[in-house]
C-alpha positions in Angstrom: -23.1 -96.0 -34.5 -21.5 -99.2 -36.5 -21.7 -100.0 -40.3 -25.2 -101.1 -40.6 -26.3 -97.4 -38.7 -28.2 -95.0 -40.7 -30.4 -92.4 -38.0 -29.7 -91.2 -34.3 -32.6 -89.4 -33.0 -32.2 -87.3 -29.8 -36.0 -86.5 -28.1 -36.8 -84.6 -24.9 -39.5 -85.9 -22.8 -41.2 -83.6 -20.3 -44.1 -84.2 -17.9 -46.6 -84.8 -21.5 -44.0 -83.5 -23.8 -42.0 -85.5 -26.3 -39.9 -83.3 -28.9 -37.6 -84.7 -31.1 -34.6 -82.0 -31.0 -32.0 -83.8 -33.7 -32.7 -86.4 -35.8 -29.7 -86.6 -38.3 -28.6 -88.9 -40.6 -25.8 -91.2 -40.3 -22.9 -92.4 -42.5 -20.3 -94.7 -41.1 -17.3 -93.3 -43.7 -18.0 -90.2 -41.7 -18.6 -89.7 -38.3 -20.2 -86.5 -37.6 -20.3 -83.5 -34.4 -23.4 -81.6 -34.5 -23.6 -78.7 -32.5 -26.4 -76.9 -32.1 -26.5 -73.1 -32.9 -26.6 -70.8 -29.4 -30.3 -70.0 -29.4 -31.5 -73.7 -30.9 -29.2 -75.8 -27.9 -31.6 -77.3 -26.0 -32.8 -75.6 -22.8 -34.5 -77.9 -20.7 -36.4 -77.7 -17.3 -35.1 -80.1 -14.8 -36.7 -83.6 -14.8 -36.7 -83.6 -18.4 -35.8 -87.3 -19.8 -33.3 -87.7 -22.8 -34.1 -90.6 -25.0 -31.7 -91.2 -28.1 -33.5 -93.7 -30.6 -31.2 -95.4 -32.8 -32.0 -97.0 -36.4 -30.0 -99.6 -38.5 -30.3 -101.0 -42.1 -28.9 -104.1 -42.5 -30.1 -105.1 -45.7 -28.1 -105.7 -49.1 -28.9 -101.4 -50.1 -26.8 -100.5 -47.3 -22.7 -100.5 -48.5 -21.6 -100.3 -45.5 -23.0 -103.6 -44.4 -20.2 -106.3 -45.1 -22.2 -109.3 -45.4 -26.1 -108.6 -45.1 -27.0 -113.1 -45.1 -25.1 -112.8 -41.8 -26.5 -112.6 -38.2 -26.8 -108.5 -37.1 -27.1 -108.0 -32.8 -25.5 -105.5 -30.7 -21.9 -106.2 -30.2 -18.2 -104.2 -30.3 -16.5 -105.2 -33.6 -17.6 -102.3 -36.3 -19.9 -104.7 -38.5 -21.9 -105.4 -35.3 -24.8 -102.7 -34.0 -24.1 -100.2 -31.7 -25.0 -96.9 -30.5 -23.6 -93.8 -28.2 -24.3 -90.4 -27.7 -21.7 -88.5 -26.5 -23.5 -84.9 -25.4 -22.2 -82.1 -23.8 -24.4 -80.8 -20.7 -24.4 -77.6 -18.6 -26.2 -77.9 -15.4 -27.9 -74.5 -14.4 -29.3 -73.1 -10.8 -32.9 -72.5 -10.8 -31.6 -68.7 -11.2 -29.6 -69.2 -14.1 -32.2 -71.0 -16.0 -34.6 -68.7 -15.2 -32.0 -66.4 -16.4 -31.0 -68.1 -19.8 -35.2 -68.3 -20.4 -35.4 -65.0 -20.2 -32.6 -63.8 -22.2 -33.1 -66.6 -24.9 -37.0 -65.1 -25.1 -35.9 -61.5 -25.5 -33.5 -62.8 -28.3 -35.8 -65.1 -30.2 -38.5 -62.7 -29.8 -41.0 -64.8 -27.9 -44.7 -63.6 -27.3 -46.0 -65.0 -24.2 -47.0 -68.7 -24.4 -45.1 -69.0 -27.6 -42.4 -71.6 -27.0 -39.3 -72.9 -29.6 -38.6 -76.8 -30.1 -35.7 -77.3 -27.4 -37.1 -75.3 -25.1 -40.4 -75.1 -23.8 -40.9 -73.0 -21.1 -38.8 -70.1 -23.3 -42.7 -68.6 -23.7 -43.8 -68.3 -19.9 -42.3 -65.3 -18.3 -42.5 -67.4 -14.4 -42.4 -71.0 -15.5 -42.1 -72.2 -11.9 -45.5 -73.0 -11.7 -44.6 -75.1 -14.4 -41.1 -77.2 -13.0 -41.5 -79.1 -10.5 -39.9 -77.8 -7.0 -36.5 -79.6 -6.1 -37.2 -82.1 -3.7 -36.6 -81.4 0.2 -33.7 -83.4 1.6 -33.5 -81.5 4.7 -36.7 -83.6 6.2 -38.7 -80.9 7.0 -35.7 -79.1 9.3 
């Protein structure tokens, strides 16, 4: 984010799901890394949407803004808006999800149908009822 930044807000969306999974506060004289402990990172099913939700103050309480009585858009020079997440991903097999799931659930302690923010199929011991099934690019041979 730019000067006037002041919230980025990382949310998962899955089939009826929306979870918010960071929402940290910003600073412009410090840009921050957050990295999510092991057993918070998100583990998500595939299909899963990531929306990142970006809030500005531009008003004369924010000291970062140079000159609040000028125009604010979206733009490259630091005193204009922007936004980027820069994320690390893993892509897993079905397997190894299925895998990470399971070990994640013995760790955290899961009872069945209980699920953790981040990842919500941690609480069904055979989620693929759940995910849908990869698509068939083979048609049908």
């Amino acid at each position: 984010m730019h000067a006037a930044g002041v919230r980025m807000c990382l949310d998962a969306i899955w089939q009826n799901n929306v979870e918010t999974l960071s929402c940290a506060g910003y600073n412009h004289n410090w840009v921050r890394v957050y990295t999510f402990e092991d057993d918070a990172a998100p583990l998500l099913p595939r299909g899963t949407i990531l929306r990142i939700r970006g809030y500005f103050d531009n008003t004369p309480s924010n000291p970062n803004v140079s000159d609040p009585r000028n125009w604010s858009g979206l733009g490259h020079r630091s005193i204009d808006n922007m936004m980027i997440n820069i994320g690390q991903a893993v892509s897993l097999t079905d397997q190894e999800f299925a895998d990470e799931m399971a070990a994640r659930r013995e760790r955290l302690g899961l009872a069945p149908g209980e699920t953790v923010i981040g990842c919500p199929l941690c609480g069904y011991p055979d989620p693929s009822e759940l995910v849908p099934a990869a698509a068939d690019n083979t048609g049908g041979q």
